[in-house]
Backbone as numpy.savetxt, mean C-alpha at the origin, in Angstrom:
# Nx Ny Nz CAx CAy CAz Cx Cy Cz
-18.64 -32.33 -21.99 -18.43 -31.69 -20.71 -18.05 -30.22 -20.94
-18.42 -29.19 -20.28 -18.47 -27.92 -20.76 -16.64 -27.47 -19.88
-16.33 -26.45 -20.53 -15.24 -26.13 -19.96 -15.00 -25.10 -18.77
-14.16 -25.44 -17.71 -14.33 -24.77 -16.70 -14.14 -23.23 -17.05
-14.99 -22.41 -16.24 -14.22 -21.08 -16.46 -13.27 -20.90 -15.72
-12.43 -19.63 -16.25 -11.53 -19.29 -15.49 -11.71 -18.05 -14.59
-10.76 -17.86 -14.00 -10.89 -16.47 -13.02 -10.79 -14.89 -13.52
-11.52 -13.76 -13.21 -11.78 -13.12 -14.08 -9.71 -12.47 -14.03
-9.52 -11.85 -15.03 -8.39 -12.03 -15.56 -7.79 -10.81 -14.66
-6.58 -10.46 -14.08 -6.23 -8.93 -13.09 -5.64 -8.44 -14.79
-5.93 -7.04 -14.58 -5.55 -6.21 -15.81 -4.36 -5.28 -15.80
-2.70 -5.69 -16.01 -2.45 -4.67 -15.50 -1.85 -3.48 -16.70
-1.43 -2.32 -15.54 -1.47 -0.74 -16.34 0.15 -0.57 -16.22
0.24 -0.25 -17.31 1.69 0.63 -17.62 2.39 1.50 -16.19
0.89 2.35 -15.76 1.85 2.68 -14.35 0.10 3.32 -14.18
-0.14 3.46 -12.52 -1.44 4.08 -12.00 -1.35 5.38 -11.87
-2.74 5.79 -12.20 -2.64 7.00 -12.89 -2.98 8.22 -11.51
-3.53 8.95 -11.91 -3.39 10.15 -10.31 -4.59 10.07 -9.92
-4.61 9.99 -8.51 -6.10 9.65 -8.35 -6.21 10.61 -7.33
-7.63 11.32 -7.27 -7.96 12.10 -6.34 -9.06 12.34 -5.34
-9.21 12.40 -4.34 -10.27 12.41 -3.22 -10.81 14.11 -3.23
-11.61 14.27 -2.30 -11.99 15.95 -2.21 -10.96 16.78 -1.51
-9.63 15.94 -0.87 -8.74 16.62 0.38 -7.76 16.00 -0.64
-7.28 14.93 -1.07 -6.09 14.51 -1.77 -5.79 14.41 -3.20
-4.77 14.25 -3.47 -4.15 14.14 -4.61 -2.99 13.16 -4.70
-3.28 11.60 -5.40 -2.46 10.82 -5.38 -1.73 10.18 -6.45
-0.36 10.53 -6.66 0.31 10.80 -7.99 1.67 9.92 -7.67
2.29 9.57 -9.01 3.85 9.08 -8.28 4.28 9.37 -7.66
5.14 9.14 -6.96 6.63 9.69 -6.22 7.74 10.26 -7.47
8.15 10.61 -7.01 9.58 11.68 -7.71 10.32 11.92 -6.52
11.18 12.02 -7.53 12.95 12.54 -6.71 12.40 14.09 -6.08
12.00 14.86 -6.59 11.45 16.20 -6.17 10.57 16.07 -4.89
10.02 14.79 -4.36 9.45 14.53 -3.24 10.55 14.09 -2.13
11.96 13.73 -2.36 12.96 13.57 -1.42 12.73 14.42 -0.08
12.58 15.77 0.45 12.82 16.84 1.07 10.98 16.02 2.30
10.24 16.12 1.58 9.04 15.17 2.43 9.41 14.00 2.79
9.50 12.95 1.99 9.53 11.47 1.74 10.75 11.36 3.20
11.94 11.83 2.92 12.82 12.09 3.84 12.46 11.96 5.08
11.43 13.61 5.44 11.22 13.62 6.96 10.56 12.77 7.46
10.14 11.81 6.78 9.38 11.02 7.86 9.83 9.28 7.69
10.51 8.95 6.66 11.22 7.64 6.37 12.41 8.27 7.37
12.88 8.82 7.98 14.42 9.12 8.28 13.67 8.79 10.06
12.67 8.87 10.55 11.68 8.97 11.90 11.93 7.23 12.50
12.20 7.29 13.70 12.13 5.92 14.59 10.67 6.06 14.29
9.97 6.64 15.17 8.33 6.08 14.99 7.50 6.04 14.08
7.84 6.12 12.78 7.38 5.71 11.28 8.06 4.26 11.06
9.37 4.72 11.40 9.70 3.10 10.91 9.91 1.85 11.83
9.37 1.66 12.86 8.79 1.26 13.96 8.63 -0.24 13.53
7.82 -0.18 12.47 6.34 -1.02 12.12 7.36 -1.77 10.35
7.81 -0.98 9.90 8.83 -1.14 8.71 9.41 -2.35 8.57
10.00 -2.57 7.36 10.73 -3.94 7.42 12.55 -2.77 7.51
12.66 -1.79 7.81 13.69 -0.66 7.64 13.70 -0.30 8.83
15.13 0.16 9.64 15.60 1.07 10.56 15.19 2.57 9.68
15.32 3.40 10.31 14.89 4.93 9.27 16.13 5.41 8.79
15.79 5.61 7.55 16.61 5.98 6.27 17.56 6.91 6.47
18.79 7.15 5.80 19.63 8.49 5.71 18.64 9.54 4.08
19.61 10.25 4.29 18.88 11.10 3.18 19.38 10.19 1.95
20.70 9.62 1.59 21.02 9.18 0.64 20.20 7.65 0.22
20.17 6.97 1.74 19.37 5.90 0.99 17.74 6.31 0.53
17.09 7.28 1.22 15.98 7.12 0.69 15.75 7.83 -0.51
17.04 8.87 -1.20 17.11 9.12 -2.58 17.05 8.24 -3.51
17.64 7.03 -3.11 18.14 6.12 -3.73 16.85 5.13 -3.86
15.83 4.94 -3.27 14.62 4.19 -3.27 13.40 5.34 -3.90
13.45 6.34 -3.79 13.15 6.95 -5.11 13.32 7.30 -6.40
14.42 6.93 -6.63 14.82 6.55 -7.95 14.22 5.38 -8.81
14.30 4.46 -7.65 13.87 3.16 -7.82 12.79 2.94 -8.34
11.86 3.87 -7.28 10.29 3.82 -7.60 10.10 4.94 -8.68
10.38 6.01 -9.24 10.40 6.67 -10.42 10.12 5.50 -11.56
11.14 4.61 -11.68 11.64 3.53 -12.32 10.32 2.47 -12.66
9.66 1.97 -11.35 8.97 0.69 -11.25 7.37 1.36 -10.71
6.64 1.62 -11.90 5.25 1.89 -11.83 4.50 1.26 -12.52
4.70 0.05 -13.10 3.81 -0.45 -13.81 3.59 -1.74 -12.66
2.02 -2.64 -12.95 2.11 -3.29 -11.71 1.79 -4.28 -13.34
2.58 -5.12 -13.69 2.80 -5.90 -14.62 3.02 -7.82 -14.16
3.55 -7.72 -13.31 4.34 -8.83 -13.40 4.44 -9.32 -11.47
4.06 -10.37 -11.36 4.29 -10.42 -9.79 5.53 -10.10 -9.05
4.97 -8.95 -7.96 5.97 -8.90 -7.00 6.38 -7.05 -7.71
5.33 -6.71 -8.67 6.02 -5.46 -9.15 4.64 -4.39 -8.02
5.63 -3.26 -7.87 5.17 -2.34 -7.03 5.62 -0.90 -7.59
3.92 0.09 -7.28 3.64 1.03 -7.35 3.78 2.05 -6.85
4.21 3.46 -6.33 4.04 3.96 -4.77 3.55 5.35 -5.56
2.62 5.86 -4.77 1.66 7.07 -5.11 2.17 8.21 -3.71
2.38 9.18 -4.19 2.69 10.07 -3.23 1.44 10.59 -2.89
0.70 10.48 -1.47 -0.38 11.20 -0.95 -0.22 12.81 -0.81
-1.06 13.98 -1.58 -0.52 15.35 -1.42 -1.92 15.79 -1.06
-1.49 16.96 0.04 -2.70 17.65 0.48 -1.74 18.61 0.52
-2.70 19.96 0.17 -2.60 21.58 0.13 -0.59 21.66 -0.74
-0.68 20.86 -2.02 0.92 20.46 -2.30 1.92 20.58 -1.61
1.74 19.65 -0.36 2.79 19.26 0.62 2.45 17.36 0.65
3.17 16.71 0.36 3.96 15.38 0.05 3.15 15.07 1.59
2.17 14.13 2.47 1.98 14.05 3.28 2.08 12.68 3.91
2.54 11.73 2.74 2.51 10.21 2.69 2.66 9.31 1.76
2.39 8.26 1.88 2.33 7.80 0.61 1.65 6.44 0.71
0.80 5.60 -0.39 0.69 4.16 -0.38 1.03 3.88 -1.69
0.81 2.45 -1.89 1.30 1.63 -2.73 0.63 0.53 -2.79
0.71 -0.27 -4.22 0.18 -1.36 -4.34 0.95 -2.47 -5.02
0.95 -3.66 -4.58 2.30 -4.55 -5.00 1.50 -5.92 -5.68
1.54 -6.28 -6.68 0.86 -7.23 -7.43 1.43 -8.62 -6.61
0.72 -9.10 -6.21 1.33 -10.39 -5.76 1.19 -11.66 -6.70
0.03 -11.66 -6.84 -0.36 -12.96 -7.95 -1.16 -12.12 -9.21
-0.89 -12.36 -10.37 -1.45 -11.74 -11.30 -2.52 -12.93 -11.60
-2.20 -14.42 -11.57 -3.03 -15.87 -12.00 -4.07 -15.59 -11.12
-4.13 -14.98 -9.77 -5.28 -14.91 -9.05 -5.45 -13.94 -8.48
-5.44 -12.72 -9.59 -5.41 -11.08 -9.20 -5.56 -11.00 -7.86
-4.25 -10.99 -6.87 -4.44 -10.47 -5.84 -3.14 -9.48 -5.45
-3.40 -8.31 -5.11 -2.50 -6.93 -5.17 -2.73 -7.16 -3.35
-1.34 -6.53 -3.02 -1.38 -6.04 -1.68 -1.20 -4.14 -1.55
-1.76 -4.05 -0.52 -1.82 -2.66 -0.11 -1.04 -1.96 1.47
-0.62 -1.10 0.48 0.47 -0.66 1.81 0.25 0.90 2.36
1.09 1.66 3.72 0.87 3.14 3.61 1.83 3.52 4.41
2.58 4.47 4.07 3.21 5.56 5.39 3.03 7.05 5.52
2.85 7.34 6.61 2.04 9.03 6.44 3.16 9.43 7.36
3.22 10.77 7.48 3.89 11.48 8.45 3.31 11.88 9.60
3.69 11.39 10.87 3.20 11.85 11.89 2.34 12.79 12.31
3.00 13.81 11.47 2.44 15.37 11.72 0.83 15.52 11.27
0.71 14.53 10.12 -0.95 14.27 9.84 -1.47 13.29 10.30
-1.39 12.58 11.24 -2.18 11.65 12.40 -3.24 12.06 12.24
-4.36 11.12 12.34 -5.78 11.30 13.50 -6.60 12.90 12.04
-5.99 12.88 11.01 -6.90 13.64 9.77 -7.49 13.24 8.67
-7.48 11.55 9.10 -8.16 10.38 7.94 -7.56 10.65 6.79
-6.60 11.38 6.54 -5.33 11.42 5.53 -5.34 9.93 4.59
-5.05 8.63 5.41 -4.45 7.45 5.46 -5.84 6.74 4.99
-6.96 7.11 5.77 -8.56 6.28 5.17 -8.67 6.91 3.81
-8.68 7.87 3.99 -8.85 8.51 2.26 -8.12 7.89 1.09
-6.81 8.53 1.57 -6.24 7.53 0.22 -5.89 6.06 0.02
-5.85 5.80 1.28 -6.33 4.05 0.70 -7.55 3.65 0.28
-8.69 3.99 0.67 -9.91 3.83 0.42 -9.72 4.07 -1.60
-9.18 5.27 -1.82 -9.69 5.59 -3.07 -8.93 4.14 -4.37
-7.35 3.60 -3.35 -6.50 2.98 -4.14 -6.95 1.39 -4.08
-7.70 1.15 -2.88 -8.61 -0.08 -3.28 -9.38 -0.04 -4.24
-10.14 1.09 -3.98 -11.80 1.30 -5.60 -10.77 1.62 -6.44
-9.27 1.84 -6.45 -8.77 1.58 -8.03 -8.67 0.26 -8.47
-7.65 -0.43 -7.33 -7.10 -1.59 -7.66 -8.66 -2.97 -7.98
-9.65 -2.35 -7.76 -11.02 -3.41 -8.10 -11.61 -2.71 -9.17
-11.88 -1.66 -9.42 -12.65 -1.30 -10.44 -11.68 -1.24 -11.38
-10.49 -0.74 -11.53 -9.36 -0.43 -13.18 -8.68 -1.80 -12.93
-8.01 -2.16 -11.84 -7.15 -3.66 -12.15 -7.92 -4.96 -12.16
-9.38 -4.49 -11.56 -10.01 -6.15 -11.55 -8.99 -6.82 -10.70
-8.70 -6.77 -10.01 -8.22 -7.60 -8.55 -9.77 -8.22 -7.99
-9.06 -9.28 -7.41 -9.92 -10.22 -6.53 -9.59 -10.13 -5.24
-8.83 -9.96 -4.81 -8.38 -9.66 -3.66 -7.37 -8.83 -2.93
-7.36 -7.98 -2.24 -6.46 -7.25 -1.42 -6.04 -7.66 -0.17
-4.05 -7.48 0.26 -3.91 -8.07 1.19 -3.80 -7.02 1.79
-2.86 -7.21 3.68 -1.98 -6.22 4.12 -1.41 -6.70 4.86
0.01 -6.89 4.99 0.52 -7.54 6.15 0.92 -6.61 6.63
1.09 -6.61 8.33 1.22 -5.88 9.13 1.91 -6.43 10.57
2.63 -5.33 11.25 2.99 -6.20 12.47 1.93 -5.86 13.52
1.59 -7.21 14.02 0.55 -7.55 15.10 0.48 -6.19 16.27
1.24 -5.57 16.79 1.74 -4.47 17.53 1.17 -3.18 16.47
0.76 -2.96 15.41 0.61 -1.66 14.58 -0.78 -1.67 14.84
-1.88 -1.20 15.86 -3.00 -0.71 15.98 -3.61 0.50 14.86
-2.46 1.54 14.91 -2.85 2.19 13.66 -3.37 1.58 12.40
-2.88 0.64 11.91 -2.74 0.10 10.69 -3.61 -0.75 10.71
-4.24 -1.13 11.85 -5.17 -2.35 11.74 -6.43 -1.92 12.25
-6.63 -0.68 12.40 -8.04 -0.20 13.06 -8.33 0.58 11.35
-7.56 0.98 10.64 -7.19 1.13 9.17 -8.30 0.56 8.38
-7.40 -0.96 8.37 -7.66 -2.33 7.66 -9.24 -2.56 7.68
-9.60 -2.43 8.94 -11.08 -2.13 9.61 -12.02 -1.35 8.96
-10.93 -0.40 8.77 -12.06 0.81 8.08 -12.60 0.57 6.60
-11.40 -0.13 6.69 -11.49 -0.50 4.62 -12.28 -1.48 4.23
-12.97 -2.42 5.69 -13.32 -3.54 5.72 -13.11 -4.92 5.67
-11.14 -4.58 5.49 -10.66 -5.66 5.76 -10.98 -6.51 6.90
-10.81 -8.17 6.83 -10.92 -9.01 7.77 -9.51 -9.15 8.13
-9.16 -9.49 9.55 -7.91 -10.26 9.86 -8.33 -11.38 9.64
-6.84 -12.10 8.63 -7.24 -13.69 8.26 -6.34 -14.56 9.06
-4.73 -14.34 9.35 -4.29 -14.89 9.66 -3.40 -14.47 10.85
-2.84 -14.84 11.50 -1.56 -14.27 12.52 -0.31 -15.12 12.07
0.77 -15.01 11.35 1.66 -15.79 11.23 3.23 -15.94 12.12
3.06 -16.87 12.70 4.00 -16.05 13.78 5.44 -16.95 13.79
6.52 -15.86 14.12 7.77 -15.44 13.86 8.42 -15.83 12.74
7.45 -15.02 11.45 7.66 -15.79 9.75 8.40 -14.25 9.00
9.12 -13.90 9.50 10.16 -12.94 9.37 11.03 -11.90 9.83
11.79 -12.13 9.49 12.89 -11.78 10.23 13.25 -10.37 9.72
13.43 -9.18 10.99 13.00 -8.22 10.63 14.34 -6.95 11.41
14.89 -6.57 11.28 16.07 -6.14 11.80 16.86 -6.97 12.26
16.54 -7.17 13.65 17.26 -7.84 14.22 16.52 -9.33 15.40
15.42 -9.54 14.52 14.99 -10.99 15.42 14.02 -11.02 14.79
12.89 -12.36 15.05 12.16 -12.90 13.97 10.31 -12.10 14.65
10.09 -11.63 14.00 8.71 -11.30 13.76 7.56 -12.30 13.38
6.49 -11.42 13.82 5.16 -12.09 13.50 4.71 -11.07 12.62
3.70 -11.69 11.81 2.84 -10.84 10.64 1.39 -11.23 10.74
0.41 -10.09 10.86 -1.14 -9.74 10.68 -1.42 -10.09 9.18
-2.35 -10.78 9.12 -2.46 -10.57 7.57 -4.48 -10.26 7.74
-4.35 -8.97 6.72 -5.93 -8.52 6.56 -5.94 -8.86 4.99
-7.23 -8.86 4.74 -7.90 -9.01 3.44 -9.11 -8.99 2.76
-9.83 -8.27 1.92 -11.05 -8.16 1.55 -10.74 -8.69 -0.37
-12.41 -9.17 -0.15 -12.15 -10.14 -1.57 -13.33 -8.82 -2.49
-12.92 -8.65 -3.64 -13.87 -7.85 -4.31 -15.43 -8.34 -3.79
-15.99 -9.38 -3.65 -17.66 -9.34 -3.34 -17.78 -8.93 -2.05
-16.94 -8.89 -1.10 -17.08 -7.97 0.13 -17.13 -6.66 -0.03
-16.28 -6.13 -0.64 -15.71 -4.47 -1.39 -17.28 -4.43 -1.87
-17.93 -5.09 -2.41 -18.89 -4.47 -3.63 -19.86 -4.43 -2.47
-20.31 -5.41 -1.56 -21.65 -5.28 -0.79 -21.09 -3.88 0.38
-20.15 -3.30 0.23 -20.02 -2.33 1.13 -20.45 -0.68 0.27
-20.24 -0.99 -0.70 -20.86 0.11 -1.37 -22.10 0.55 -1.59
């Protein structure tokens, strides 16, 4: 009897490297990004959608440190965050969080600053951090959970070609009462027939 194969293997990297579009430039976060990262984590209507009320200056120093720290996507549940830069002004940021390494599947995240709304800022550099996370990590799949109420984020998901798979409802608890979660997802053979 021949032996089953297995699943092709997720590969991961010491930490993701800088990736760039024709408008962006997407590189770690640093403490030197505090003064950006700030103005718009510290915003009710950024953090709206958040599993966070908006930050003081000290806590969100303090979660950049963090992420200085944790760039390798190694081990499940480990997370990345890439500072989105246009014209070297800090304009956002995404991230990618290994969820299952046994069945390479990474989730994908984003927060931009208001002030760049509606400049495909947010399509760009996610777009480029999916064609990372499939072509350099060999992921099989990408998630995004989201709250059902974030239209931004899910007309996004759309763009990227994510499907909505699931609606999970009131499966976390989120300030102060229990939430529902969107869940989108594209499997690499979807990603590839879109190219």
């Amino acid at each position: 009897m021949p032996t089953p194969a297995l699943p092709p293997e997720f590969r991961p990297r010491p930490s993701l490297p800088v990736l760039r579009t024709e408008r962006l430039t997407l590189r770690a976060v640093t403490s030197a990004d505090l003064d950006a990262v700030y103005g718009y984590l510290s915003r009710e209507e950024v953090c709206r959608y958040l599993l966070h009320e908006p930050l003081s200056r000290e806590e969100t120093e303090r979660k950049l440190v963090l992420a200085e720290k944790s760039t390798a996507l190694r081990a499940d549940g480990d997370t990345a965050r890439l500072a989105v830069v246009h014209d070297d002004e800090v304009v956002g940021e995404v991230q990618l969080t290994l969820v299952s390494a046994a069945t390479a599947t990474v989730e994908i995240g984003w927060i931009f600053s208001p002030h760049v709304a509606g400049r495909g800022y947010a399509t760009e550099a996610a777009r480029v951090l999916l064609d990372h996370a499939f072509e350099t990590l060999n992921a099989h799949r990408i998630i995004a959970h989201l709250h059902p109420d974030n239209t931004g984020s899910s007309r996004l998901c759309e763009r990227l070609g994510m499907r909505h798979e699931a609606l999970h409802r009131s499966d976390l608890w989120v300030k102060n009462g229990w939430e529902d979660t969107s869940i989108y997802a594209i499997l690499r053979r979807d990603w590839a027939a879109r190219r």
